[in-house]
Backbone as a ProteinNet text record, in pm:
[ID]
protein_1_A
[PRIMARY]
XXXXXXXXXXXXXXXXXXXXXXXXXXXXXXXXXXXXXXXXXXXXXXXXXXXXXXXXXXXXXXXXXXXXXXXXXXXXXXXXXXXXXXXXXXXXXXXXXXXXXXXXXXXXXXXXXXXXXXXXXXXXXXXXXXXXXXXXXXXXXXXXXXXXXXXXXXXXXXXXXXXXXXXXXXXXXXXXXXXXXXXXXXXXXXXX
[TERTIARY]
-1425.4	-1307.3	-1220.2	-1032.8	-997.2	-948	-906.6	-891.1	-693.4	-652.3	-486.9	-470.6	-347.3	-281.2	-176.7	-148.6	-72.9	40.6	174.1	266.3	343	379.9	519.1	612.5	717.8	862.2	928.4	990.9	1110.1	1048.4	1076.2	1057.5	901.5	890.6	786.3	814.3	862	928.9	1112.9	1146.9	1269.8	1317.5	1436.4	1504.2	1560.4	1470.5	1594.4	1710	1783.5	1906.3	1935.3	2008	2034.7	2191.3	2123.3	2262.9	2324.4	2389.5	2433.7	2464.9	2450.5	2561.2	2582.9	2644	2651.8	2517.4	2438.7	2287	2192.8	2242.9	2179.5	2159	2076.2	2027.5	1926	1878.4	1780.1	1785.3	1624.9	1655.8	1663.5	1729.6	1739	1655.8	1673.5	1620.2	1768	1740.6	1880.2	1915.5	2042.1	2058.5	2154.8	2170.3	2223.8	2192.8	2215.3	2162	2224.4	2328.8	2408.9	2319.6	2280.4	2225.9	2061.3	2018.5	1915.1	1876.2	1799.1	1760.6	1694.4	1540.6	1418.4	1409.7	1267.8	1236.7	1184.4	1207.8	1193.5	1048.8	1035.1	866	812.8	904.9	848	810.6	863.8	846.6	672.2	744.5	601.9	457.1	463.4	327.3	261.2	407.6	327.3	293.7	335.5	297.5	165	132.9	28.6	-107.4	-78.2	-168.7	-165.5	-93.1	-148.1	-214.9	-203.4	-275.2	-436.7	-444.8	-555	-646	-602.9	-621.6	-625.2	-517.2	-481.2	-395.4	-374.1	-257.7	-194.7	-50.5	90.5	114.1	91.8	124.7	208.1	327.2	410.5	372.2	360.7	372.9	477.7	551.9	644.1	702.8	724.5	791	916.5	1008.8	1182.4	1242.8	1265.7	1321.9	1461.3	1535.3	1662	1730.7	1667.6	1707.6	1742	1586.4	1590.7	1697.7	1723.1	1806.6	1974.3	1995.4	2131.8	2182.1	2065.7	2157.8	2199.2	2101.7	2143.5	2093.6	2138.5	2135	1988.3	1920.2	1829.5	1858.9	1984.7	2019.8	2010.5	2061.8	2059.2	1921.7	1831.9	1715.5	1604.6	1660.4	1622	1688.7	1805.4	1887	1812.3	1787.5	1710.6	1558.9	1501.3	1356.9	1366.6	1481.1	1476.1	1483.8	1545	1626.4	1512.9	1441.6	1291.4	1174.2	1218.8	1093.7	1143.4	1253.9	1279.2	1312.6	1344.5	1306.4	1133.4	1092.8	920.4	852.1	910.7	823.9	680.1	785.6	671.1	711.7	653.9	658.1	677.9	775.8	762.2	650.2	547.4	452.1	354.7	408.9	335.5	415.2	548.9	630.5	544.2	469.2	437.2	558.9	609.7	668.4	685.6	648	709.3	862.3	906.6	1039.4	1069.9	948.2	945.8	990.5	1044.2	1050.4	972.5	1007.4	902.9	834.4	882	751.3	708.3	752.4	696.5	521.1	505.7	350.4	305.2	335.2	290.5	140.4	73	-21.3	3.2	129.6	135	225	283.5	370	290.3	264.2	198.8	204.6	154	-8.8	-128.1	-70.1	-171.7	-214	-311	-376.6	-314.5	-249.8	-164.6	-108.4	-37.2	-11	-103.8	-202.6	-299.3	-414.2	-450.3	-554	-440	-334.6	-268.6	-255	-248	-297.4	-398.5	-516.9	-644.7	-691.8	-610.7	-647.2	-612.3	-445.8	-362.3	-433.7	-455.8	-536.9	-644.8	-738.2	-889.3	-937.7	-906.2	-902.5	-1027.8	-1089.2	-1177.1	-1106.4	-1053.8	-959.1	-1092	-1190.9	-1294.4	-1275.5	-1213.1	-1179.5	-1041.9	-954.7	-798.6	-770.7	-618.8	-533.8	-454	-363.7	-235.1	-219.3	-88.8	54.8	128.7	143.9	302.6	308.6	465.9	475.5	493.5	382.2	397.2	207	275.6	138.6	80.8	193.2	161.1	155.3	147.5	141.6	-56.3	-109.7	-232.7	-314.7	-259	-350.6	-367.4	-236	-271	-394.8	-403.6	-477.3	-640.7	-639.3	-748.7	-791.9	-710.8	-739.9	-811.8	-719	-795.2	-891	-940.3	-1112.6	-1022.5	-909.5	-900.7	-922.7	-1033.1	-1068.9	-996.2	-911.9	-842	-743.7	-626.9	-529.9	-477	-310.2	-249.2	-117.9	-33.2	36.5	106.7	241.1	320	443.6	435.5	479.3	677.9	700	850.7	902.6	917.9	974.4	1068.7	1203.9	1345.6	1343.7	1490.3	1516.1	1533.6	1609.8	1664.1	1593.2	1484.2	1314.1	1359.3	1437.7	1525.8	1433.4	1337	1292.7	1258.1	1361.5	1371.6	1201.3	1121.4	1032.3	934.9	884.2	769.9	690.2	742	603.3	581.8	655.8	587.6	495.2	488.2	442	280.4	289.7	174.7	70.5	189.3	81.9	20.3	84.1	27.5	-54.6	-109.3	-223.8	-313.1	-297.3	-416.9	-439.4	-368	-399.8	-458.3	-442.2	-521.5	-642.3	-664	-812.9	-837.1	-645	-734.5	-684.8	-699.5	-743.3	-669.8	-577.5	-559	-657.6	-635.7	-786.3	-693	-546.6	-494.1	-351.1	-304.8	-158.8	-123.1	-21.9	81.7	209.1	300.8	466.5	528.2	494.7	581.3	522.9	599	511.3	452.7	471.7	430.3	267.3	243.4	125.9	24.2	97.9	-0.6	-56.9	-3.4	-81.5	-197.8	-224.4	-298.7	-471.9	-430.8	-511.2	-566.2	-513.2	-588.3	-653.1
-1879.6	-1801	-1781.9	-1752	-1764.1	-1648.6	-1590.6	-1425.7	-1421.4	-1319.7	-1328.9	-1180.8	-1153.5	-1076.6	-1044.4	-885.1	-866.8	-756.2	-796.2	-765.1	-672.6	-586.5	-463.2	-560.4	-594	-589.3	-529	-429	-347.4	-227.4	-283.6	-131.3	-207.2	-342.8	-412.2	-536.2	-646.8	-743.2	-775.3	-665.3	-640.6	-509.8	-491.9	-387.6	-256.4	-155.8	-82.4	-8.7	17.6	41.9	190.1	271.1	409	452.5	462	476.5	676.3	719.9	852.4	878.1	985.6	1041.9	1149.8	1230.9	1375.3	1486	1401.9	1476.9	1468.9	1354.4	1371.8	1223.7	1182.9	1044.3	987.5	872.4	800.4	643.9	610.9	478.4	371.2	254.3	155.2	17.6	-69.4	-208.4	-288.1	-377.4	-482.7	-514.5	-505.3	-585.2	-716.1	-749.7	-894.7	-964.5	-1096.5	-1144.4	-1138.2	-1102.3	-1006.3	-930	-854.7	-724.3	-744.3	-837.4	-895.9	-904.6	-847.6	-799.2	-818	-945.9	-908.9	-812.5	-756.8	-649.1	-702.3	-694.9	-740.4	-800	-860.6	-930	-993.5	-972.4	-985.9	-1154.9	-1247.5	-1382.4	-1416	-1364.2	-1412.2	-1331.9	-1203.5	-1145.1	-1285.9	-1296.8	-1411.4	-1532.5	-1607.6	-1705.9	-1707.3	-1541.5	-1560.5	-1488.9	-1458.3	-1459.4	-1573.2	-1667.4	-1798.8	-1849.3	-1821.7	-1904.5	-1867.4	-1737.6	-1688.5	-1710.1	-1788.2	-1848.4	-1761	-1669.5	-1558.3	-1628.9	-1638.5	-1631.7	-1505.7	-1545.5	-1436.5	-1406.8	-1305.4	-1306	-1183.5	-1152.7	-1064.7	-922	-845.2	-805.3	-709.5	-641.5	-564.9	-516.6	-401.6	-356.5	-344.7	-420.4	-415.9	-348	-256.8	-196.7	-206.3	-256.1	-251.1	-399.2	-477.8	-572.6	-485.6	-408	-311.8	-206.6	-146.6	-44.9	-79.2	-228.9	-269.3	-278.1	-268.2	-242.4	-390.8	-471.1	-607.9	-747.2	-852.5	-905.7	-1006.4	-1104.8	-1153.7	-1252.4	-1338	-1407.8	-1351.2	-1195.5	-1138.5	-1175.1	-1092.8	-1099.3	-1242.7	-1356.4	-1447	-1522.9	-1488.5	-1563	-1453	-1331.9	-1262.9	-1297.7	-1341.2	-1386	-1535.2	-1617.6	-1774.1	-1760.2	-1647.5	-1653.9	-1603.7	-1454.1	-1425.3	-1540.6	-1634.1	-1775.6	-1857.6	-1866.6	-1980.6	-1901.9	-1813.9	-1733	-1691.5	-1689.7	-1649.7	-1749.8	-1892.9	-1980.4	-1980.4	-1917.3	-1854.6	-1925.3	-1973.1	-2042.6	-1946.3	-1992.2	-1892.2	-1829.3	-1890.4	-1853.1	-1787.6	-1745.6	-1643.2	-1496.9	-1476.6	-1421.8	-1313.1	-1190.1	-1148.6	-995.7	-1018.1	-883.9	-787.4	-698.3	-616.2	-594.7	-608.6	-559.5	-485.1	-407.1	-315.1	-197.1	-103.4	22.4	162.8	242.7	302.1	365.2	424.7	507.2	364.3	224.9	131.6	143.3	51.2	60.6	-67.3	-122.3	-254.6	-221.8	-351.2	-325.7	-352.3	-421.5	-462.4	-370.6	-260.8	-175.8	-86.5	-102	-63.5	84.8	164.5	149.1	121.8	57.4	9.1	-174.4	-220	-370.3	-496.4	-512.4	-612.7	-717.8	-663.1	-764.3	-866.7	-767.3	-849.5	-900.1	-842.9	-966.6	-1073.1	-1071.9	-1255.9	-1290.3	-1247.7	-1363.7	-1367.2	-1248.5	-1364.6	-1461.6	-1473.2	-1566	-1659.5	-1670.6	-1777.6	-1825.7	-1765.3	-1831	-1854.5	-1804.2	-1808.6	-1664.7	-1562.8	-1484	-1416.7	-1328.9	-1287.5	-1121.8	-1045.1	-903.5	-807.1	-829.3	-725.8	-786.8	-901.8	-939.4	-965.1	-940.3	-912.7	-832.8	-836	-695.2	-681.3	-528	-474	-388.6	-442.7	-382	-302.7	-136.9	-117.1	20.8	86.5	185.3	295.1	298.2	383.1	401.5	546.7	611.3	446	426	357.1	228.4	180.7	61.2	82.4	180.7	200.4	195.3	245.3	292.5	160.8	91.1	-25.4	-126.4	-133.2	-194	-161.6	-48	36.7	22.1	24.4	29.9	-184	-252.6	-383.1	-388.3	-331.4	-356	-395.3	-377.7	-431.4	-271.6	-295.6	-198.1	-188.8	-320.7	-287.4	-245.7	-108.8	-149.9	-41.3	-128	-55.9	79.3	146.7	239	204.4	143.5	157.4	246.8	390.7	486.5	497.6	383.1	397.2	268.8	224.5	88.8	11.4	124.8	72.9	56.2	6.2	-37.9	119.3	205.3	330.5	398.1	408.9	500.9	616.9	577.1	696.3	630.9	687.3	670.5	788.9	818.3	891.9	922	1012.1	1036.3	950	894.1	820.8	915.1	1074.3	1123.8	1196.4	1212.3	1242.5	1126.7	1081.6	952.4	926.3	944.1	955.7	1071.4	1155.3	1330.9	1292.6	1198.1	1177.4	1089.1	1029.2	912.6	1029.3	1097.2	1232.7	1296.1	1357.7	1436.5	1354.9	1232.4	1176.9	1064.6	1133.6	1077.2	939.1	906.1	714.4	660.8	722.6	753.4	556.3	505.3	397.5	357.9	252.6	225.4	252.4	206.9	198.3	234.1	329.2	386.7	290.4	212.3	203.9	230.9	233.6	290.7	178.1	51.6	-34.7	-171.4	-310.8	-398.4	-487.4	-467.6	-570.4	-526.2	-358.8	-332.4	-377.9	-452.7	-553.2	-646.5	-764.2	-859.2	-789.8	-692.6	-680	-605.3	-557.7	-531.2	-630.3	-779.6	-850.3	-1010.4
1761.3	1727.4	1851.3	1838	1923.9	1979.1	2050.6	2068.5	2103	2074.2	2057.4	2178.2	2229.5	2304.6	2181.2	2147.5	2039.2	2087.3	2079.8	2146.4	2004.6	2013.3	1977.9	2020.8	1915.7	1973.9	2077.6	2009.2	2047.8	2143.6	2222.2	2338.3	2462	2378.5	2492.6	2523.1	2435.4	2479.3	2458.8	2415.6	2441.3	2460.5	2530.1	2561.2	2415.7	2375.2	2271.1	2337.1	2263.3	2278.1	2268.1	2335.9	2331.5	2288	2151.4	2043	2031.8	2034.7	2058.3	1881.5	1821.9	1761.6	1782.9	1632.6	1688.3	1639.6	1597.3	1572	1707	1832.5	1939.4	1965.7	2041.5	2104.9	2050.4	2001.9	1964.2	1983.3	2047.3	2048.5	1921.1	1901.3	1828	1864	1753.4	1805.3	1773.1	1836	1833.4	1745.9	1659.4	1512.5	1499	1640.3	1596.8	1757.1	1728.6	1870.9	1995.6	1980	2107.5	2193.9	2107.6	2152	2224.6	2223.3	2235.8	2380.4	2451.3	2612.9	2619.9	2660.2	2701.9	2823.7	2835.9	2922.1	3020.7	3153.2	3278.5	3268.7	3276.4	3299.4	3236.4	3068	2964.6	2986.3	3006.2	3011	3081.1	3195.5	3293.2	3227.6	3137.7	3076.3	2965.8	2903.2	2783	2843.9	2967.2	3034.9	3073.4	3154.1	3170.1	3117.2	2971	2853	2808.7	2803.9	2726.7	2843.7	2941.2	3046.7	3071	3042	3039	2917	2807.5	2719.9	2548	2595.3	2488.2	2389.1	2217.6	2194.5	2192.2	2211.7	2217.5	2103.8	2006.6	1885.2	1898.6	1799.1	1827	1670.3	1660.2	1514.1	1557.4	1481.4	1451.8	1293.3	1324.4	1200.4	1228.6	1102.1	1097.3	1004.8	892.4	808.5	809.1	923.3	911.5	833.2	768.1	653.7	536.8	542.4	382.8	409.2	507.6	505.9	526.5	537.7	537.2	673.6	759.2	880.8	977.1	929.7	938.1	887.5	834.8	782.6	810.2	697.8	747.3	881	795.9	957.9	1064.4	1092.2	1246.7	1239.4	1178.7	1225.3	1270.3	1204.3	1239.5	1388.9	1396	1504.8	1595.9	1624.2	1713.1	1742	1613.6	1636.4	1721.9	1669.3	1717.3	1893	1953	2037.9	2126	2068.4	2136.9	2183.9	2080.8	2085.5	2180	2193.9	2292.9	2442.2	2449.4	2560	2621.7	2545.7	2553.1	2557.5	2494.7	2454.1	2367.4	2286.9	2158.1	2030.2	1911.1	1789.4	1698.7	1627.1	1502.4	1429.8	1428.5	1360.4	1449.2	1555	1633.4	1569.8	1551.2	1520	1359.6	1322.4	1196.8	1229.8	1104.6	1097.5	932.4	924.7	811.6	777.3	645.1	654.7	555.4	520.4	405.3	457.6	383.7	415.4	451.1	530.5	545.3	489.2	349.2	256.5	156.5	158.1	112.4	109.9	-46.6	-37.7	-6.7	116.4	133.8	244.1	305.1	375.4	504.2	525.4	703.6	776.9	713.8	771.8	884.4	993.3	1110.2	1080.9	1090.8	1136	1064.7	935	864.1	941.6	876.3	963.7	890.4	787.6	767.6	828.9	908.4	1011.6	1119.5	1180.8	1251.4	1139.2	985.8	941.4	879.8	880.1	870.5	980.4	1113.4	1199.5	1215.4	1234	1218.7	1113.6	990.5	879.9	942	970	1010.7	1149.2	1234	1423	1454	1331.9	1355.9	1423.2	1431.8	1537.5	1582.1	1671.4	1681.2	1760.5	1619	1646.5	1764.9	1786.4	1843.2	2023.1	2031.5	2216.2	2187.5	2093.4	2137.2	2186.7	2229.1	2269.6	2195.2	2245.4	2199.3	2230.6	2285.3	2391.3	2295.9	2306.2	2218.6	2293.7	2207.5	2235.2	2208.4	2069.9	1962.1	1929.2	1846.6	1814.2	1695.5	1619.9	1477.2	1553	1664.2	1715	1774.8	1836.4	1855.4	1758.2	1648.6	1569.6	1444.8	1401.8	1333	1451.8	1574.1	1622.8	1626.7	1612	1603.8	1443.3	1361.6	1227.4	1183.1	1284.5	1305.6	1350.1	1420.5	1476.3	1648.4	1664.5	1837.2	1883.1	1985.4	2068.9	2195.7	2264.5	2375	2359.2	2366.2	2341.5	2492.4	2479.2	2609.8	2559.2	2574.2	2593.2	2637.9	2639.2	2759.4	2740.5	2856.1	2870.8	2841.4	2959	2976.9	2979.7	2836	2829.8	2857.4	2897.6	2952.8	3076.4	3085.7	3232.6	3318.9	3218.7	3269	3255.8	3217.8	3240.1	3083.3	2966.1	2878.1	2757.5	2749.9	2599.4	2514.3	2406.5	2301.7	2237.1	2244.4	2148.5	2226.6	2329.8	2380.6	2434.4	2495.7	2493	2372.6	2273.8	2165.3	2127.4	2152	2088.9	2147.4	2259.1	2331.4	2306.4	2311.2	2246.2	2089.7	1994.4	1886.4	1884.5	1960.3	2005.2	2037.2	2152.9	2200.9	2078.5	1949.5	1840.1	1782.8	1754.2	1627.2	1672	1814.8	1902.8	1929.9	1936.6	1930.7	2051.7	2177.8	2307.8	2332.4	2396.9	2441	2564.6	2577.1	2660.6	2806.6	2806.6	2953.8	2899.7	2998	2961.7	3103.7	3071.3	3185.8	3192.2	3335.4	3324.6	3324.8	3325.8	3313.2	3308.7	3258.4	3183.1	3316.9	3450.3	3557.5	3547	3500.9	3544	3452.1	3335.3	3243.4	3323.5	3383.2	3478.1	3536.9	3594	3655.3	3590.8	3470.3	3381.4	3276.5	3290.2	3186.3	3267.1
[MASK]
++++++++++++++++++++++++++++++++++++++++++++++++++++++++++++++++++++++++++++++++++++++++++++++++++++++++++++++++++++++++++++++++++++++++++++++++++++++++++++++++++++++++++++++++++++++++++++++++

């Protein structure tokens, strides 16, 4: 069996976005390929997880198809554009695009997403990883049987992430303890 490195989108291999209104600040994910930023390092982490003989598999949840906020094309011209930047295959690429009180099974933090890639890679989920930066990003990994997973604290360039230590305090409440919190993605290399 082959073992995978399992990457969060938005807020780990790309930049979110800090959208204002008049209810206050919150971050976004990119909705067209404009907007599209990998996160400083991000290249050289997946280089050298495949080198270490990891696959790069990405999962993510997108709701903004279902919610109108952009079209499937954006979302594909953003996925095409992540792959050839990363040097990643589409079919590393699993994402949800159900909504969030949807009753589907891959909407993170449920395990959906990671048992179709271990169907699809052969996988062996008990020596994978996973990188994110969310409570529902730990805990779908945890709910897979992956016991390593990482935290990463402050995903922007500008250190401004909306709700990440909430996010962290809800990992400590619901006891599913990340194995390694880091502040930023260089300090992945050195942990795998």
């Amino acid at each position: 069996m082959k073992r995978a490195f399992f990457f969060d989108r938005d807020g780990i291999l790309n930049q979110t976005l800090l959208e204002k209104n008049p209810n206050g600040a919150y971050n976004r994910w990119p909705i067209n390929v404009d907007e599209l930023i990998l996160t400083p390092h991000a290249k050289s982490i997946v280089d050298r997880v495949n080198k270490l003989g990891y696959i790069p598999i990405v999962v993510t949840n997108q709701r903004g198809i279902y919610e109108g906020k952009m079209t499937l094309q954006d979302y594909e011209n953003i996925t095409n554009k992540l792959c050839l930047n990363l040097g990643l295959e589409r079919a590393q690429i699993f994402e949800c695009l159900h909504k969030n009180d949807g009753e589907c099974a891959c909407r993170k933090p449920k395990p959906g997403l990671f048992l179709m890639a271990r169907g699809l890679y052969d996988l062996d989920l008990s020596t994978s990883w996973m990188i994110g930066d969310s409570c529902s990003d730990i805990e779908a990994a945890k709910n897979s049987g992956i016991e390593n997973t990482i935290f990463l604290r402050i995903p922007t360039l500008d250190g401004i992430r909306i709700g990440n230590e909430k996010e962290e305090n809800e990992i400590k409440k619901k006891g599913l303890n990340a194995t390694y919190k880091i502040n930023n993605l260089i300090e992945l290399i050195y942990l795998i």
